[in-house]
C-alpha positions in Angstrom: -30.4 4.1 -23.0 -29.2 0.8 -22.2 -28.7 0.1 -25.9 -27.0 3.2 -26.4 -24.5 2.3 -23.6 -23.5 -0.9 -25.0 -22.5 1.1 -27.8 -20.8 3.8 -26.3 -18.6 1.0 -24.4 -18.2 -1.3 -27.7 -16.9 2.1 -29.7 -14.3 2.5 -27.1 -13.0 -1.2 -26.4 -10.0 -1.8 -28.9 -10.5 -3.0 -32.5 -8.9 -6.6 -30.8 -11.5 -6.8 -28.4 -14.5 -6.3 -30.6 -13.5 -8.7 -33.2 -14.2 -11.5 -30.2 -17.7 -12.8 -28.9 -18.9 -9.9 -26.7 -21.8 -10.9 -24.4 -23.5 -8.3 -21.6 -24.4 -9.7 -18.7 -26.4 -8.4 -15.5 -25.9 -10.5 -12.4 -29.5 -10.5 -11.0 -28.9 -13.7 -8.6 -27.6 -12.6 -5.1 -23.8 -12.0 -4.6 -21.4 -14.9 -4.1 -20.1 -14.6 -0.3 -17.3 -17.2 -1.0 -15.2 -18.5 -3.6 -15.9 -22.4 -4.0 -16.7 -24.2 -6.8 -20.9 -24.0 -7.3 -23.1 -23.7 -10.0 -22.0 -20.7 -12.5 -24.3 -17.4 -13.3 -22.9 -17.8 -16.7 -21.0 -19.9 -19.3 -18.5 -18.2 -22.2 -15.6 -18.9 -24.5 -12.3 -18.2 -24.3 -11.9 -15.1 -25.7 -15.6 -13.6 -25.0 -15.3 -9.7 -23.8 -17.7 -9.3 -20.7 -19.7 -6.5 -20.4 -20.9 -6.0 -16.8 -20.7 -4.5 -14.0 -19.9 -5.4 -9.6 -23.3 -6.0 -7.6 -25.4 -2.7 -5.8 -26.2 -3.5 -2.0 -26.7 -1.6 0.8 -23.6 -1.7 1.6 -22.5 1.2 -0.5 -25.5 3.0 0.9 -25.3 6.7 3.2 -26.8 4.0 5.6 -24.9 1.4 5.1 -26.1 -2.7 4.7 -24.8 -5.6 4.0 -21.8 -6.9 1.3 -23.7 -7.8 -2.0 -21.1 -10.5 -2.8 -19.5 -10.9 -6.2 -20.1 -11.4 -9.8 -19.5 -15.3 -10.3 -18.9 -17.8 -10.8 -18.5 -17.9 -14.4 -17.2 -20.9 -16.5 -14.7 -20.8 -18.8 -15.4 -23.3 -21.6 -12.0 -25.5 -22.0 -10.0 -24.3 -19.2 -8.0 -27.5 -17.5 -6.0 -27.7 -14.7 -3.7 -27.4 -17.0 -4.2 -23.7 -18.0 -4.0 -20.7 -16.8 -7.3 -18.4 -17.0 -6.4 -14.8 -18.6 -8.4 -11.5 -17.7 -7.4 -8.6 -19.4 -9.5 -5.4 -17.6 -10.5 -3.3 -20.8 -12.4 -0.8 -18.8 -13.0 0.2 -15.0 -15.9 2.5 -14.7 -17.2 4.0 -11.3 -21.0 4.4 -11.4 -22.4 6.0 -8.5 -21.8 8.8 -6.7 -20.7 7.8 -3.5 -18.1 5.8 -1.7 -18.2 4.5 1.9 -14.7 3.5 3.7 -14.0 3.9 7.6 -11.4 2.8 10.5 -12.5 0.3 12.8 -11.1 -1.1 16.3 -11.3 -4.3 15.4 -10.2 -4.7 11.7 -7.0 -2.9 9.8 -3.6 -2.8 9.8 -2.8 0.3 12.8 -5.7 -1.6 15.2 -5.1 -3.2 18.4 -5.3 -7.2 18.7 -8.4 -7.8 19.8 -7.4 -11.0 21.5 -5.2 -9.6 23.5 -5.7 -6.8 26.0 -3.2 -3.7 25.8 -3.5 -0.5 27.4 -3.3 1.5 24.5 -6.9 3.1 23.7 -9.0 1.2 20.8 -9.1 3.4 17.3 -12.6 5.3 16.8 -15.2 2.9 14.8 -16.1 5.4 11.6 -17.3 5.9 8.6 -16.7 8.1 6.0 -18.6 9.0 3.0 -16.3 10.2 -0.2 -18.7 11.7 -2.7 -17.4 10.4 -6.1 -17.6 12.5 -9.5 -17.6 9.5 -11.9 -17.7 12.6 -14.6 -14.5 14.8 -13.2 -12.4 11.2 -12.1 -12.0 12.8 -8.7 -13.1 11.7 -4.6 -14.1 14.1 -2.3 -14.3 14.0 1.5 -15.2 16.7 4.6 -12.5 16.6 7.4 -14.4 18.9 9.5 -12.4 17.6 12.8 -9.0 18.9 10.6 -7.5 22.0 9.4 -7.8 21.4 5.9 -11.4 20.7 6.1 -11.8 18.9 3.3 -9.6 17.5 0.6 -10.3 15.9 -3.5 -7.9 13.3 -5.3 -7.9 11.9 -8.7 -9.6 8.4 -8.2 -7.6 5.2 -9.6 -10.4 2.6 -9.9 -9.5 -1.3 -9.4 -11.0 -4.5 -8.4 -9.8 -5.7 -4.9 -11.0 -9.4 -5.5 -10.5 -11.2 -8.9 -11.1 -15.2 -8.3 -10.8 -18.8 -9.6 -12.8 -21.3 -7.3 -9.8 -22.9 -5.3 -8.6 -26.2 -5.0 -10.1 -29.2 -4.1 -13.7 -28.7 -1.7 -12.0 -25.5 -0.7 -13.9 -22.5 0.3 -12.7 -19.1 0.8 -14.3 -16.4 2.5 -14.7 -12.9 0.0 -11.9 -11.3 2.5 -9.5 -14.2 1.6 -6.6 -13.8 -0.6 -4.6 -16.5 -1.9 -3.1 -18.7 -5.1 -6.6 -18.8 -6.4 -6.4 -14.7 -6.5 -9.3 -13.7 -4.0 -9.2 -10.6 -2.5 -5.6 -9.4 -3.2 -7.1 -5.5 -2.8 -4.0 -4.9 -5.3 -4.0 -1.5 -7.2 -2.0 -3.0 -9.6 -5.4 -4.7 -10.8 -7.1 -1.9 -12.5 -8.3 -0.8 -16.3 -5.0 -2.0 -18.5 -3.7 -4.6 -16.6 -3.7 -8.6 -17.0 -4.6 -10.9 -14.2 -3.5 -14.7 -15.0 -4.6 -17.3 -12.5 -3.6 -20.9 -11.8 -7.0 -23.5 -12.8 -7.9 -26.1 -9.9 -11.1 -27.1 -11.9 -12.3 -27.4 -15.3 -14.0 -24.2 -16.3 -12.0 -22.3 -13.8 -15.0 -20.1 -11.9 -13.9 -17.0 -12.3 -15.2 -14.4 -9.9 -15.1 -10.8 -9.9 -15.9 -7.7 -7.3 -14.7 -5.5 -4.7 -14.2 -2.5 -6.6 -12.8 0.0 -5.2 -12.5 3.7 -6.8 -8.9 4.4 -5.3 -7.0 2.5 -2.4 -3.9 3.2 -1.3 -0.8 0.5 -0.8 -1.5 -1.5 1.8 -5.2 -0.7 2.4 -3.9 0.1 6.1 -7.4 1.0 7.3 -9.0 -1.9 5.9 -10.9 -0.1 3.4 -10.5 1.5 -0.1 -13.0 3.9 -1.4 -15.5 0.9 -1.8 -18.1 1.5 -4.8 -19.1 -0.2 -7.7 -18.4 0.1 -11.7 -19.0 -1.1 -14.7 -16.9 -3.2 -16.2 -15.0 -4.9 -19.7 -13.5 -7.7 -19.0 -11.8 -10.1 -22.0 -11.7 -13.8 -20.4 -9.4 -15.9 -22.5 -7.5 -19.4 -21.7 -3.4 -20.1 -22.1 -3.6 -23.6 -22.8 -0.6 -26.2 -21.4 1.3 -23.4 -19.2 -0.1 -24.1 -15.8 1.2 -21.3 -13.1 1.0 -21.6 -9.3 0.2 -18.1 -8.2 -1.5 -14.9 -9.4 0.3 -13.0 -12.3 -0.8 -9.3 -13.4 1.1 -7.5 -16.2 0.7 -3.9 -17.3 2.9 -1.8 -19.9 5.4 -1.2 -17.2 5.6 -4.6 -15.5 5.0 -8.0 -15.2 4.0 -8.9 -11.6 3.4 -11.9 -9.1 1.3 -11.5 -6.6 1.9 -13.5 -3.3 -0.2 -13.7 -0.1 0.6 -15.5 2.8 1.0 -14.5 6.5 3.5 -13.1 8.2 4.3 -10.7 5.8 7.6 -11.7 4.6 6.4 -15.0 3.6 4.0 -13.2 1.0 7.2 -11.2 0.0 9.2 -14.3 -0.5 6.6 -16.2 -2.5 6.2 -12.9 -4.8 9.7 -12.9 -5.5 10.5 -16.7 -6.0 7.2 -17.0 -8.4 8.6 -14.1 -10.7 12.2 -15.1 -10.6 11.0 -19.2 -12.2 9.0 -17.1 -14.7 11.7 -14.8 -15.8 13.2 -18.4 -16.3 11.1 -20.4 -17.9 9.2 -18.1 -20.1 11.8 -15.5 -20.8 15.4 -17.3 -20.7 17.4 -15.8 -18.1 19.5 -18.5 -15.8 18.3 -18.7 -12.5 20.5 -17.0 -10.5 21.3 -14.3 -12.9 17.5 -13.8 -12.7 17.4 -13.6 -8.6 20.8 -10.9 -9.4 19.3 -8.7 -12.1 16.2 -8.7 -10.0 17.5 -7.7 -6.7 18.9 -4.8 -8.7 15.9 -3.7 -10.5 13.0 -5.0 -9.2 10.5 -3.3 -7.2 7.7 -4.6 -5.2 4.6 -3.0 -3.1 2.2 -4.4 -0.4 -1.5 -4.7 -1.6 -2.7 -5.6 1.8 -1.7 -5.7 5.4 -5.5 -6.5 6.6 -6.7 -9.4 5.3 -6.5 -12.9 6.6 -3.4 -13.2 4.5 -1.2 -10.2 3.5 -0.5 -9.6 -0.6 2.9 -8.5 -1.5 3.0 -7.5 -5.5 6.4 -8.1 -6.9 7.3 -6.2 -10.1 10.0 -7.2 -13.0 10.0 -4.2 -15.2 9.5 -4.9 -18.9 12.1 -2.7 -20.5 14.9 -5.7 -19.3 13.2 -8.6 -21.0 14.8 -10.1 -24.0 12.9 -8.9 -26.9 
């Protein structure tokens, strides 16, 4: 069956893809917690399409456990700090049937500051189970407490944390975002898109998880519709055009993705990044650049929970020079 799969996933990758090394790979090891520079699970050429999938744990469990990590870190043979590192998502796949999220007191963006006492009452701890029909494309939850009782949307499946070790000794917990990617919990990173991502070591480290089957802007409860999938991924090297921060392009858009805290630094950092690329890859004067942006630009927040906030901003491609 396994056999058959690989197949079945090859026949639908495009003709581009296939013509490329293609390599399946299981991550049996247990789940990297951080992302750090550390021996890699596996090695592979520019241009080899991945065929894989995020890590089961108990975590995604009716009873609930602990976070099994992510896939990584994998090495990207001739990636400098020089480069950028290029991951094209071919294919986002749920492949189980359920999908734990919940509110918490202590962790989202509606909660109460826990270090610091307010009279307003603490939000419920709970979780909720969405039963996922990998099949149909659709998420379903009871709301027995509510009038509607229950409700079922399309699901929109993406990876919340996409990863180069960062610079220097550096470590990162998994909830951290930042210039090395991390967990930007960005629905802009989903089956179609390109992530690019700045190299601060040779071979990169790539890292890859948190899938999540839909999540809305801003992630305001702290949690998407957490599951895993299998995944294509083609990992490919832009040689001599190092970039600072996280880049994502789709049909629609090309997109910087900033994080920082307080919010509006993340905004500002999204913006400023895309404006210098609109000039340096694609022509446009500066401040013509910062004009015809402000007038048709567009920009969402990935993440208001995280230890930094994630503000996508977007340049649509219809206005580039062709």
């Amino acid at each position: 069956m396994k056999i058959l799969h690989t197949l079945f996933l090859l026949f639908m990758l495009p003709v581009a893809a296939i013509s490329q090394d293609t390599i399946r790979f299981i991550q049996t090891t247990p789940g990297s917690q951080a992302f750090k520079v550390r021996e890699p699970v596996l090695r592979v050429k520019p241009g080899t399409v991945l065929i894989s999938k995020t890590l089961m744990g108990g975590y995604y469990t009716e009873e609930g456990g602990a976070w099994p990590g992510e896939v990584g870190p994998i090495y990207v043979e001739g990636a400098t700090t020089k480069d950028q590192v290029v991951v094209k998502i071919l294919k986002l796949t749920p492949n189980h049937d359920l999908a734990p999220a919940r509110v918490n007191p202590n962790f989202g963006g509606l909660q109460t500051d826990v270090r610091v006492r307010l009279l307003n009452p603490p939000i419920a701890d709970e979780r909720f189970l969405w039963r996922i029909d990998p099949t149909r494309k659709f998420g379903k939850l009871d709301l027995p407490k509510s009038r509607l009782k229950n409700i079922e949307v399309p699901l929109n499946p993406m990876l919340g944390r996409v990863a180069v070790a960062p610079r220097g000794e550096e470590a990162f917990g998994g909830l951290w975002p930042g210039d090395f990617g991390g967990n930007m919990d960005a629905p802009e990173i989903r089956e179609g898109a390109t992530v690019y991502l700045p190299v601060f070591h040779e071979g990169a480290y790539v890292y890859f998880g948190d899938a999540h089957a839909l999540q809305g802007h801003g992630e305001i409860a702290g949690t998407g519709l957490e599951t895993t999938v299998d995944v294509v991924l083609q990992i490919d090297v832009i040689k001599n055009k190092a970039i600072r921060w996280p880049r994502i392009e789709d049909r629609e858009f090309i997109m910087v993705a900033g994080s920082a805290r307080p919010l509006i630094d993340a905004f500002r950092l999204a913006h400023v990044e895309l404006i210098e690329w609109l000039e340096k890859e694609y022509g446009f004067d500066r401040w013509e650049a910062y004009q015809v942006l402000s007038q048709v630009g567009s920009s969402t927040v990935a993440n208001i929970v995280d230890p930094q906030y994630t503000v996508v901003a977007k340049f649509p491609k219809r206005y580039l020079p062709k």
